[in-house]
C-alpha positions as CSV (number, residue, x, y, z in Angstrom):
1,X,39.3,-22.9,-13.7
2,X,40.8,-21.3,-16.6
3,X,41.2,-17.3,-16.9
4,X,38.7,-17.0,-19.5
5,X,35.4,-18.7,-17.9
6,X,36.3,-16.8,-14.2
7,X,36.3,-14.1,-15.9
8,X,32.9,-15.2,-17.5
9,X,31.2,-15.9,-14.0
10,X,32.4,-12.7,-12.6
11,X,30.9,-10.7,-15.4
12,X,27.6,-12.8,-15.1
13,X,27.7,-11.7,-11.4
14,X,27.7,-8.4,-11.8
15,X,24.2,-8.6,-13.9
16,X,25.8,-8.7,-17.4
17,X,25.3,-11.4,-20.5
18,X,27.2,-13.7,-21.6
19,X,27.9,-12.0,-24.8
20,X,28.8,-8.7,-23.3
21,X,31.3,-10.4,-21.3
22,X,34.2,-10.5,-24.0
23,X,36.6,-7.6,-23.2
24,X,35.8,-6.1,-27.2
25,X,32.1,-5.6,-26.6
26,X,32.7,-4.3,-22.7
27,X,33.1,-0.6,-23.7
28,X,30.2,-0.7,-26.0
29,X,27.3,-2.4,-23.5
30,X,29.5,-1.1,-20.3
31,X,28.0,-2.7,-17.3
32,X,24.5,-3.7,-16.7
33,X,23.0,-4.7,-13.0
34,X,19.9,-6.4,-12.4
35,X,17.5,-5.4,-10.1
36,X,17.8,-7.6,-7.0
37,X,14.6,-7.7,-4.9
38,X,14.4,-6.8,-1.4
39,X,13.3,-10.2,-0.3
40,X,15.7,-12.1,-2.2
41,X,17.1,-13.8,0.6
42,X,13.9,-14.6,2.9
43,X,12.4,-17.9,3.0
44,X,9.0,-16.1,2.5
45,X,6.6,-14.1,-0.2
46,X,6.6,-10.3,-0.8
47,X,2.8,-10.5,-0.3
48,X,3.5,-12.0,3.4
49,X,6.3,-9.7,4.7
50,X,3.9,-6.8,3.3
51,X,0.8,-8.0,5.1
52,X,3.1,-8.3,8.3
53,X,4.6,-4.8,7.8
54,X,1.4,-3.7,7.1
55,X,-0.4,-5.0,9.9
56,X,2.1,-4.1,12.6
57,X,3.0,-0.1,11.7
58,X,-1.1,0.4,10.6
59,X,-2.8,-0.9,13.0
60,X,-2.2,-1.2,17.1
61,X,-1.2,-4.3,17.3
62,X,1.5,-5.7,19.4
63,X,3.9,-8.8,17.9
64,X,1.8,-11.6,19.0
65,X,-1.0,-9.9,18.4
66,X,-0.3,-10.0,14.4
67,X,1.4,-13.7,15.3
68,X,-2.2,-14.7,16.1
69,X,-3.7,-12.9,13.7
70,X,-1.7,-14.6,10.7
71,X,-1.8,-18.1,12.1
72,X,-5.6,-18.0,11.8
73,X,-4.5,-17.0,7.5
74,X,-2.6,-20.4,8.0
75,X,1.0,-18.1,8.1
76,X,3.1,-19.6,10.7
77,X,5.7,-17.3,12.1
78,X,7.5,-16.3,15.1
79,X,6.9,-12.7,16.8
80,X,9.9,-12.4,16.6
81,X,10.2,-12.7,12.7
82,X,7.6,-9.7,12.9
83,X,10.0,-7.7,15.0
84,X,12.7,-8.5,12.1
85,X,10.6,-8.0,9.4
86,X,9.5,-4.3,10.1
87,X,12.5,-3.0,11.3
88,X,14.2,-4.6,8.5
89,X,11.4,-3.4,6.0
90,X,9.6,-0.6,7.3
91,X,11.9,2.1,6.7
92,X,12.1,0.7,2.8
93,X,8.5,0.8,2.7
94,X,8.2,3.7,4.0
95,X,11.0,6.1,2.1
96,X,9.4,4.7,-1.2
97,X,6.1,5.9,-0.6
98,X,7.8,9.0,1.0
99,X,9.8,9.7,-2.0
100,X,6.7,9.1,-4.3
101,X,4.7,11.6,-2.3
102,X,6.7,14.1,-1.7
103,X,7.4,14.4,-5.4
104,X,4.0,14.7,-6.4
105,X,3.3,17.1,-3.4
106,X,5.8,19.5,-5.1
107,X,3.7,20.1,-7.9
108,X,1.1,21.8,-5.5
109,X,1.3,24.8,-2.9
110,X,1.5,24.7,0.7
111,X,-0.6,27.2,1.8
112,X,-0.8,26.3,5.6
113,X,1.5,24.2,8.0
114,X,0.4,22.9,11.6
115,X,3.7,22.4,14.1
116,X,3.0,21.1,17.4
117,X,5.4,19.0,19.8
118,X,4.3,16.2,21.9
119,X,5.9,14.7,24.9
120,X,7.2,10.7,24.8
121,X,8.6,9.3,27.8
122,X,11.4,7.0,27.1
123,X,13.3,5.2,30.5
124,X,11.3,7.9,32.8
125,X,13.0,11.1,30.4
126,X,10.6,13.3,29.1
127,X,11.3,13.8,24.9
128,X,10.2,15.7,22.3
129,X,8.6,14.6,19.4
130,X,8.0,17.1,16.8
131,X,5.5,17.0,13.9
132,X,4.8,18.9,11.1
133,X,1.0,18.5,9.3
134,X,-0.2,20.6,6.2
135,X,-3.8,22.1,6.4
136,X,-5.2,18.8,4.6
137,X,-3.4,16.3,7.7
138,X,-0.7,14.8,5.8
139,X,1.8,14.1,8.0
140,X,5.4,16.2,6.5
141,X,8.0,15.9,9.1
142,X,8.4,14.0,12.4
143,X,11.9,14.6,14.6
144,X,12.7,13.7,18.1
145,X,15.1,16.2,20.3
146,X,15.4,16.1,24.4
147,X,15.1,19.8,24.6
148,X,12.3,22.1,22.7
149,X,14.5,25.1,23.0
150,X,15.2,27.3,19.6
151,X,18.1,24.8,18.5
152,X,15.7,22.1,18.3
153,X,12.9,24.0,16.8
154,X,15.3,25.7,14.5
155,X,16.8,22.0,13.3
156,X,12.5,20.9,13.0
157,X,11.6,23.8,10.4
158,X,14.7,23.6,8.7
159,X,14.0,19.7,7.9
160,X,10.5,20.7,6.9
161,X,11.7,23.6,4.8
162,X,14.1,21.4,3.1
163,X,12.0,18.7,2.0
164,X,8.4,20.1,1.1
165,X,9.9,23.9,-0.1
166,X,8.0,27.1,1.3
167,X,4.7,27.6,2.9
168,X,2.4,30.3,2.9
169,X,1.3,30.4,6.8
170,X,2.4,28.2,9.7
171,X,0.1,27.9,12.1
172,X,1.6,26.9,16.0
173,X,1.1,27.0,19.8
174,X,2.8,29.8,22.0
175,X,6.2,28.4,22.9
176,X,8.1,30.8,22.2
177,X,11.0,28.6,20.4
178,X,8.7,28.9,17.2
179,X,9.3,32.8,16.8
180,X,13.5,32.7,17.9
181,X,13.7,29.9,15.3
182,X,11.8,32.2,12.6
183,X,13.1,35.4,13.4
184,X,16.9,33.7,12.5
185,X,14.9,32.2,9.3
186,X,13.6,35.5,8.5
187,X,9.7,34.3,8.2
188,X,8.2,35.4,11.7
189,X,5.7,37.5,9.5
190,X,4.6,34.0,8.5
191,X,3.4,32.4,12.0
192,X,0.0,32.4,12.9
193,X,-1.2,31.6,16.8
194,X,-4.9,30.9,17.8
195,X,-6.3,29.2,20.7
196,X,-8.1,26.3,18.5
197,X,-6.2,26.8,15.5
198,X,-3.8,24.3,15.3
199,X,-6.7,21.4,16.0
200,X,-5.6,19.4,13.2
201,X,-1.8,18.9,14.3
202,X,-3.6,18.3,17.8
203,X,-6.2,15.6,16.3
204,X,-3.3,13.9,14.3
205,X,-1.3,13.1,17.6
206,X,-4.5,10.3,18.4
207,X,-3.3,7.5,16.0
208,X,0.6,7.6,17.0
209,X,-0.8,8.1,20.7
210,X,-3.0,4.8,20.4
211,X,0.3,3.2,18.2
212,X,2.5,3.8,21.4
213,X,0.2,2.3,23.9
214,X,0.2,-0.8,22.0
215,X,3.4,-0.7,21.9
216,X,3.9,-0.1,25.8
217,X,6.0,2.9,24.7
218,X,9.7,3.1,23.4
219,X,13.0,2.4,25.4
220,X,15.6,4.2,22.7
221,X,15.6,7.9,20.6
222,X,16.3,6.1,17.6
223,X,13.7,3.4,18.1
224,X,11.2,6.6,18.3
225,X,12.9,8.7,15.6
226,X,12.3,5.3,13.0
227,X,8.9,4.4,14.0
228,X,7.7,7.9,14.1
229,X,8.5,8.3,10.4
230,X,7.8,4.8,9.2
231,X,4.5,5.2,10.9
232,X,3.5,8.4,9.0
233,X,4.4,7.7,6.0
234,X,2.3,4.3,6.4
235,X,-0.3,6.8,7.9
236,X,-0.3,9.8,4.8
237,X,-1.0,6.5,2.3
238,X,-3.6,5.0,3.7
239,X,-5.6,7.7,5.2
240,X,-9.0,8.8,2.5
241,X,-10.7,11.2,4.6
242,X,-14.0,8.9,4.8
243,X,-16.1,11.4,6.9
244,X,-15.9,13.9,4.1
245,X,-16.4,11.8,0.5
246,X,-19.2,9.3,-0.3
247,X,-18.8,5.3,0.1
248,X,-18.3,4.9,-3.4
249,X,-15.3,7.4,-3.5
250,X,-13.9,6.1,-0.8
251,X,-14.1,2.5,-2.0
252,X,-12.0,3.9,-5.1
253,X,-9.0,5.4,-2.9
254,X,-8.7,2.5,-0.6
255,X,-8.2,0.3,-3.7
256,X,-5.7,2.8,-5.2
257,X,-3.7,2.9,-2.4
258,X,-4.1,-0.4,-1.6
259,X,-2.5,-1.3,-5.3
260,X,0.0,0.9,-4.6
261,X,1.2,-0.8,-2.2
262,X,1.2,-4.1,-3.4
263,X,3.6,-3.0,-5.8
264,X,6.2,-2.8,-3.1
265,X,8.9,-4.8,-3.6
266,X,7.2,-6.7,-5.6
């Protein structure tokens, strides 16, 4: 192989033409990369690893459960290729529908945020899994700490802080964790306690609650801390509020979000 056409197939490697490959024109074009899909290497379809990602974070199935369910579709896979698949493709998923929301939620106001912790057992240890929910139920900020002392809570609002910018109220419980953390913050004059007002972080705990029992709980932090966030950002997508708009409105957000989703690594 001569000097000149390795030089060629490098170049073609790294995403540029043929023509830009001679070492005049290199300085003008520079270096251009194609955009390699995230299923390049899978002996399957976008569609099908989206319907199994889909299917396992969404709803509360187990592996074989969504095994079944696809072999009666004709798809004949392993659970175990499920168990690959989302932990493999989950987290993409989910930070690019993170990313897309959060950007459009900046261009709107936070006027109320829900914090609540609940407990997850993992190998007989009680954890701490706290969530963050705006006055609408979207899902901001899940994190998972072995301790709800001020550190943790302190580490919780600062993520939220961070990544959605200020709020007008938060509303939480009465640990007192919540008012160290925001007196170092300098926003205690923003907390707001009631004995039924933080019902909407409290109602959003039911669909992770009914995700874990399918699940038969977690064994690792980490294995918690990615399927907490995975699962609400699968959660915030699909949800449309159906007990407060009409069928036909609904019908109309369930096939927006349902586009949008199909664009996925598509």
């Amino acid at each position: 192989m001569t000097w000149r056409l390795y030089e060629l197939r490098r170049h073609k490697r790294a995403g540029c033409d043929a023509l830009m490959c001679s070492p005049e024109l290199r300085p003008v074009f520079g270096r251009v990369r194609r955009k390699v899909p995230l299923v390049r290497y899978f002996n399957s379809s976008p569609e099908v690893i989206r319907l199994v990602v889909m299917m396992y974070v969404r709803y509360p199935l187990s592996l074989r459960n969504v095994e079944d369910l696809l072999f009666e579709r004709g798809i004949d896979i392993c659970h175990e290729t499920v168990r690959f698949w989302w932990n493999r493709f989950g987290p993409m998923f989910a930070a690019d529908i993170r990313r897309q929301r959060v950007s459009r939620m900046r261009g709107f106001k936070h006027w109320n945020w829900h914090l609540d912790e609940m407990y997850v057992k993992i190998g007989g240890e009680m954890h701490y899994l706290w969530r963050a929910v705006d006055q609408e139920g979207e899902i901001l900020e899940s994190y998972v700490t072995k301790t709800r002392d001020k550190k943790a809570a302190l580490t919780f609002i600062k993520k939220a802080l961070k990544r959605h910018g200020c709020v007008k109220t938060i509303t939480t419980d009465g640990l007192r964790s919540y008012g160290a953390a925001m007196d170092e913050l300098g926003n205690r004059e923003k907390r707001e306690i009631g004995r039924w007002a933080n019902n909407r972080v409290e109602n959003s705990h039911l669909p992770f609650r009914r995700r874990e029992r399918a699940m038969l709980r977690f064994r690792q932090m980490k294995s918690l801390q990615k399927f907490a966030s995975v699962h609400a950002s699968f959660h915030n997508h699909f949800a449309s509020d159906r007990h407060l708009v009409d069928r036909q409105t609904y019908k109309l957000q369930r096939s927006a979000a349902l586009a949008q989703w199909q664009s996925l690594a598509a």
